[in-house]
C-alpha positions as CSV (number, residue, x, y, z in Angstrom):
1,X,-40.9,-46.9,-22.5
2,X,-41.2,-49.5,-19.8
3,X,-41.9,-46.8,-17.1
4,X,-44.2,-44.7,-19.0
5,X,-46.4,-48.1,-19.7
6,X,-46.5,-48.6,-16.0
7,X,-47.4,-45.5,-15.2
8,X,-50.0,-45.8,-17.2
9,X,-51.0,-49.2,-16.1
10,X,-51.3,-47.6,-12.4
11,X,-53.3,-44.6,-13.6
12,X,-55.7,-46.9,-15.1
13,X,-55.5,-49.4,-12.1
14,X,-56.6,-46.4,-9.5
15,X,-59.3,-44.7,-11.7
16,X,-60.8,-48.3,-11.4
17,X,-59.9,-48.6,-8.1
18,X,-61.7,-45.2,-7.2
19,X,-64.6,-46.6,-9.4
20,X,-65.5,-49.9,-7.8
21,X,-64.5,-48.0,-4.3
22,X,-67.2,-45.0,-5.2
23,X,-70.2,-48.3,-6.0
24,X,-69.3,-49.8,-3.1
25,X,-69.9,-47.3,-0.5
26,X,-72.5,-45.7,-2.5
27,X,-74.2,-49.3,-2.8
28,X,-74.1,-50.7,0.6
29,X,-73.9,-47.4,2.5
30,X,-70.8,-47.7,4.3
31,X,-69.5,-45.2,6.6
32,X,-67.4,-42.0,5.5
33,X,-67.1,-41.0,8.8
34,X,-64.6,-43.9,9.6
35,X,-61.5,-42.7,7.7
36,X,-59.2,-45.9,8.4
37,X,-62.0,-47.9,7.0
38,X,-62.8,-45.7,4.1
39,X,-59.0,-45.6,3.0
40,X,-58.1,-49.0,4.2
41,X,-61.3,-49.9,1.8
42,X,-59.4,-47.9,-1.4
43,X,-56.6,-49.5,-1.0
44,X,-57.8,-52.9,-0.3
45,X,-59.4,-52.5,-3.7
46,X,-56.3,-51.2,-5.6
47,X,-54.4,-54.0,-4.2
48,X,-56.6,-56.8,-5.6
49,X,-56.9,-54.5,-8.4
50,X,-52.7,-54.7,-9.3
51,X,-52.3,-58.5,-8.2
52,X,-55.2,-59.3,-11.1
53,X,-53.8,-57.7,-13.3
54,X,-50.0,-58.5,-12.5
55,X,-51.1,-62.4,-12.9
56,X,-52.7,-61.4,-16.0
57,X,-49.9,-59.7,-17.7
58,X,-47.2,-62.2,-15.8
59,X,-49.0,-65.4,-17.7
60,X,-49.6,-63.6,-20.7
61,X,-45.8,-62.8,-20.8
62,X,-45.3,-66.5,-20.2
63,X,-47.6,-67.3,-23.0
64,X,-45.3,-65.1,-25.7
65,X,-42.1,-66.5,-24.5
66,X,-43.0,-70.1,-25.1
């Protein structure tokens, strides 16, 4: 069960990932062309993405131990 919530939790981390990443180039008009900055960008954003919410779930595991 722990492995499907995960997965889960990553699905929903990159379809918001792929969201804010779409507004972002869309917005400011970044360039496509560049691939290394395009992906680099993506998975910039999927990393701030996971470390929010691992720091979310991490305290509010802390919060139901106590």
């Amino acid at each position: 069960m722990k492995a499907l919530g995960t997965t889960l939790l990553n699905c929903f981390l990159l379809v918001i990932s792929l969201l804010a990443h779409r507004i972002l180039v869309r917005s400011f008009n970044l360039p496509i062309n560049d691939a290394l900055f395009y992906w680099g960008l993506l998975i910039a954003i999927f990393g701030i993405n996971s470390l929010i919410f691992a720091l979310i779930l991490s305290s509010e595991r802390e919060n139901n131990h106590r």
